[in-house]
C-alpha positions as CSV (number, residue, x, y, z in Angstrom):
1,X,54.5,-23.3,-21.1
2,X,52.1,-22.7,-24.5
3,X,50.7,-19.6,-24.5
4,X,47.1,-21.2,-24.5
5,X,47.7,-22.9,-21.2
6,X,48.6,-19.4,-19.9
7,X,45.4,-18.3,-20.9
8,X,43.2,-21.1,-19.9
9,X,44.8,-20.6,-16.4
10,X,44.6,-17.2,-15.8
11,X,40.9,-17.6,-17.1
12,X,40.4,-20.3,-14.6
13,X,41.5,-18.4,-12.0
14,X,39.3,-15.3,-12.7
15,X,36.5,-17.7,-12.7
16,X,35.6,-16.9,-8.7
17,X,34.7,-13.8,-9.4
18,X,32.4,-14.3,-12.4
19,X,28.9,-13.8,-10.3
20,X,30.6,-10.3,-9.1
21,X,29.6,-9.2,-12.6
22,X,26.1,-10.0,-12.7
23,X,24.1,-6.8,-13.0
24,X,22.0,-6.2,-9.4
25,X,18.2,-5.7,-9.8
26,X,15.9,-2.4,-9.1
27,X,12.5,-2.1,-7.5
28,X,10.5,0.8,-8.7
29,X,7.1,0.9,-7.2
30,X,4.2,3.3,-8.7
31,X,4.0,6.8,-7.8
32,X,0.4,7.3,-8.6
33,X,-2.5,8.0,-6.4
34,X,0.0,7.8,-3.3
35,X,-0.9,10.4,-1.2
36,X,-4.6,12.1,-0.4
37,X,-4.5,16.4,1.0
38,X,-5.9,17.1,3.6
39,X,-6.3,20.7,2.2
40,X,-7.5,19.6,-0.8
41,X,-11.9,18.9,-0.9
42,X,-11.7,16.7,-3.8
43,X,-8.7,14.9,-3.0
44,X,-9.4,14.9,1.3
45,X,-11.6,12.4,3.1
46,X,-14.4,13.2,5.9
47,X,-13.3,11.0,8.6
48,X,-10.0,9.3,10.0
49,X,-11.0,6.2,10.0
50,X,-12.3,6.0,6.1
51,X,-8.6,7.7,5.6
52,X,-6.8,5.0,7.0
53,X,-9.0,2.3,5.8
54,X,-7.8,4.1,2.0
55,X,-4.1,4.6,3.4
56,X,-4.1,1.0,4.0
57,X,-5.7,-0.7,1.1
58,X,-3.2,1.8,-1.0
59,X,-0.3,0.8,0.9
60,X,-1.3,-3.1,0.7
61,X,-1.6,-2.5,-3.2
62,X,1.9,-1.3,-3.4
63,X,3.6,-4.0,-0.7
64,X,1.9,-6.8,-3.1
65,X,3.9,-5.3,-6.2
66,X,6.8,-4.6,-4.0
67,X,6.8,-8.4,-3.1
68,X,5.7,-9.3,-6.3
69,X,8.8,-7.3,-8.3
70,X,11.1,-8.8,-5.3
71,X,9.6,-12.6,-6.4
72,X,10.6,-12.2,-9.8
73,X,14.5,-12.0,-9.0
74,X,14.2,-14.5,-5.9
75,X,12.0,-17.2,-8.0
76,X,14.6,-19.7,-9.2
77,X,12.3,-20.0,-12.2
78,X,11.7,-16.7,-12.9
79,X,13.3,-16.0,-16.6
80,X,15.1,-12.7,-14.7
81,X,15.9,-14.1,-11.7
82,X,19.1,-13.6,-9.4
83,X,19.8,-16.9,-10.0
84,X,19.1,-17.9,-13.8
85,X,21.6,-14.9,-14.6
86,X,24.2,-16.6,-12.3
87,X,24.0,-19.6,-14.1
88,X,23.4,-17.8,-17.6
89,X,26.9,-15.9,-17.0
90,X,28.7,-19.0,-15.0
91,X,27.2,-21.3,-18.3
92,X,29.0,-18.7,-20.9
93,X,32.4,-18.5,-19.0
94,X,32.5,-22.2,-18.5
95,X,31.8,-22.7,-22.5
96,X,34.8,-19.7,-23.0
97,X,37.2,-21.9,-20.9
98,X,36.1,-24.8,-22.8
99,X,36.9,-23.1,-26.4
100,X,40.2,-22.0,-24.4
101,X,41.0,-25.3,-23.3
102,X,40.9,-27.1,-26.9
103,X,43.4,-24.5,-28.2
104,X,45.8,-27.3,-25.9
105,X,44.9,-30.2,-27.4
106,X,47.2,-32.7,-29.0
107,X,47.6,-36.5,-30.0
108,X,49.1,-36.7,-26.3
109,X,47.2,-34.4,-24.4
110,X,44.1,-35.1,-25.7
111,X,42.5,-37.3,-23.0
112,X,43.8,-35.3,-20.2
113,X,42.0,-32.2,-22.1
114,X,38.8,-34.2,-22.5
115,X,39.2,-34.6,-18.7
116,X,39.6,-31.2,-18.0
117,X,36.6,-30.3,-20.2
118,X,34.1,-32.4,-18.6
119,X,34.6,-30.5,-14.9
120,X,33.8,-27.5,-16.7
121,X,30.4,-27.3,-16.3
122,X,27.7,-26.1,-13.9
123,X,25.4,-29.4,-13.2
124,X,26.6,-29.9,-10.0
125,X,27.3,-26.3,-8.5
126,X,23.5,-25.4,-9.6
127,X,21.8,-28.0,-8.2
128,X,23.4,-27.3,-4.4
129,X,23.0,-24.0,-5.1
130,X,19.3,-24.2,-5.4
131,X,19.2,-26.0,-2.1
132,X,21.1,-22.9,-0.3
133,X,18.6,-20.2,-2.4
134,X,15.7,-22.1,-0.5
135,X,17.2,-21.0,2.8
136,X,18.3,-17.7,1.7
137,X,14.9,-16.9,-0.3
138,X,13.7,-17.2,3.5
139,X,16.0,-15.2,5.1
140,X,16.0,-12.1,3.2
141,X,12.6,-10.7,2.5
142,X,10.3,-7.9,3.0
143,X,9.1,-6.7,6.2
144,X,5.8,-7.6,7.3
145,X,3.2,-4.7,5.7
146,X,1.5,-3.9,9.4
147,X,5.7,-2.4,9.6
148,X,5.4,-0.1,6.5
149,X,2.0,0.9,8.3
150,X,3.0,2.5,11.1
151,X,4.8,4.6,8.6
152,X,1.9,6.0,7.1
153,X,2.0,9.9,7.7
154,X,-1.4,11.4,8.3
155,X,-2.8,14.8,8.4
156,X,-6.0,16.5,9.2
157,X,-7.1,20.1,8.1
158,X,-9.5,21.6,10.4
159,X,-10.8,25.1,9.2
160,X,-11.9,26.0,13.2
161,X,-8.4,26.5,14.2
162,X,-8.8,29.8,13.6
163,X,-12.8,30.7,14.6
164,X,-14.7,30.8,17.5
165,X,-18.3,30.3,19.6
166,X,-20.9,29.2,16.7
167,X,-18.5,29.5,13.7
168,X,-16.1,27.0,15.1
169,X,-18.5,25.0,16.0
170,X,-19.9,25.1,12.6
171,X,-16.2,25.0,10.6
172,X,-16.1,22.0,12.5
173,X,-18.4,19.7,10.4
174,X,-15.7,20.9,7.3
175,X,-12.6,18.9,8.7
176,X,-11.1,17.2,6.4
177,X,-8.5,13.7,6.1
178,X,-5.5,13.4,4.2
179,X,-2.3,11.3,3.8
180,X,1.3,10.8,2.6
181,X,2.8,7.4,1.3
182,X,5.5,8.4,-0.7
183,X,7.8,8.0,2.5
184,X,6.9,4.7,2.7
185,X,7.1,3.9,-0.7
186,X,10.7,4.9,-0.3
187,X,11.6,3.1,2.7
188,X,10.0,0.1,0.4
189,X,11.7,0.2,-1.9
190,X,15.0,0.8,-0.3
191,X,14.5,-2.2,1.9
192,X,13.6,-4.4,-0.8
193,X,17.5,-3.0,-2.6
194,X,18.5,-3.8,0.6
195,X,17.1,-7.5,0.6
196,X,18.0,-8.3,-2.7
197,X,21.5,-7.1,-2.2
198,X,22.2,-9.2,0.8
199,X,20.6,-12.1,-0.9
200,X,22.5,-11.6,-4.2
201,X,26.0,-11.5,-1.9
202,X,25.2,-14.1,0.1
203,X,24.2,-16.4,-3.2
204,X,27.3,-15.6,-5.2
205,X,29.8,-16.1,-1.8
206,X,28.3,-19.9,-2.0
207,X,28.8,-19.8,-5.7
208,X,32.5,-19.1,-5.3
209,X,33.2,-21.9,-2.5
210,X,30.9,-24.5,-5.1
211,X,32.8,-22.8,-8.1
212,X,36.2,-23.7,-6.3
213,X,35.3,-27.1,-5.2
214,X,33.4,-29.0,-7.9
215,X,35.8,-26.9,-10.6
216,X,39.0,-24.5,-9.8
217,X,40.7,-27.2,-7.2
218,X,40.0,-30.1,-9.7
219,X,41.2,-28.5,-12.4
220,X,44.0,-27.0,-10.9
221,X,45.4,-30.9,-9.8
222,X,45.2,-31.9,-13.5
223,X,47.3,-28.8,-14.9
224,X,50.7,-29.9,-14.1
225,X,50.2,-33.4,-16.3
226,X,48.6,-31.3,-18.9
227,X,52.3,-29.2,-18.7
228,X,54.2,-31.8,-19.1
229,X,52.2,-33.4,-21.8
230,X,52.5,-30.0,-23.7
231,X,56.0,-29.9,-23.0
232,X,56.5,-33.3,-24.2
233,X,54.6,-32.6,-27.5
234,X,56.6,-29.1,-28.6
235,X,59.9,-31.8,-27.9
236,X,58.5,-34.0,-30.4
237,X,57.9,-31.4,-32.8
238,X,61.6,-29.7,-32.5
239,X,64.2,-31.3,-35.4
């Protein structure tokens, strides 16, 4: 067997695995303005409910970007998308195994090698693979934002703790509303890793069945006439 054949084969082979290398994405959300003290005048609020209604409108800025960061690897159009850099890297390999597999052509192998060239390519494996990201794209997303919420860690600082008779009454008027999102913001953002991931493994395990029907197992059941006809070649060549 050529050495080139050896190659192309082994190459074929490793060609399953190809998505595992895709580099996983990160959601960072913004740590700015994401929690008000309680103990603090000009940082506190004067009531409980004017603290949650700033807690929440905070908390739904950061589960838009959340969603918004998670959209741009789940949109199959997105330029940096899960997807597009499956099909980037699947689209380089496949044009490595084509330079690999011309290294085997000769005046007798030639049209089995033009046969072998044209199954390497990612048409078809794409285009049922955006049918199963649809599904997918469904199936593994953020939670709802009433979840995140519920999460939503608040505190009060109320100076009468410590007085009594008129001057509690009066240290009263002084309590102040705070909160803490930066919990939250990591449960965010760990669930969105968490999402991603799942999606990304789920993807790539339906791009390795695809991968071994529309191109390994076809590819495979031409090799052995591609032997011989190599075989039959270096014959012709001998003296």
């Amino acid at each position: 067997m050529s050495n080139e054949l050896i190659k192309f084969e082994k190459s074929i082979n490793g060609l399953r695995s190809c998505a595992s290398t895709v580099t996983f994405p990160h959601i960072s959300l913004p740590r700015e303005r994401y929690s008000r003290l309680a103990c603090i005048w000009d940082e506190s609020l004067p009531t409980k409910a004017a603290t949650e209604r700033d807690a929440e409108k905070r908390l739904c800025e950061l589960y838009q970007t959340a969603v918004e960061q998670m959209d741009a690897y789940l949109d199959i159009q997105a330029p940096n998308s899960i997807f597009v850099s499956f099909q980037s890297h699947l689209n380089k390999r496949l044009s490595e195994l084509r330079e690999s597999l011309a290294a085997c052509r000769t005046e007798r192998s030639a049209p089995v090698v033009a046969q072998l060239q044209e199954l390497l390519v990612s048409e078809h494996i794409c285009q049922e693979l955006r049918e199963i990201h649809r599904g997918l794209k469904q199936k593994y997303s953020l939670k709802k934002e009433r979840d995140y919420a519920a999460q939503i860690a608040y505190e009060k600082h109320d100076p009468s703790v410590f007085e009594e008779g008129l001057t509690w009454l009066v240290a009263k008027v002084f309590c102040r509303y705070g909160y803490d999102l930066f919990p939250v913001i990591l449960n965010m953002e760990e669930d969105a890793a968490k999402q991603l991931r799942a999606y990304q493994a789920a993807l790539h395990a339906q791009a390795a069945i695809l991968i071994d029907n529309h191109i390994i197992t076809p590819v495979q059941k031409k090799l052995p006439i591609l032997r011989v006809l190599l075989r039959d070649s270096r014959t012709e060549r001998r003296p």
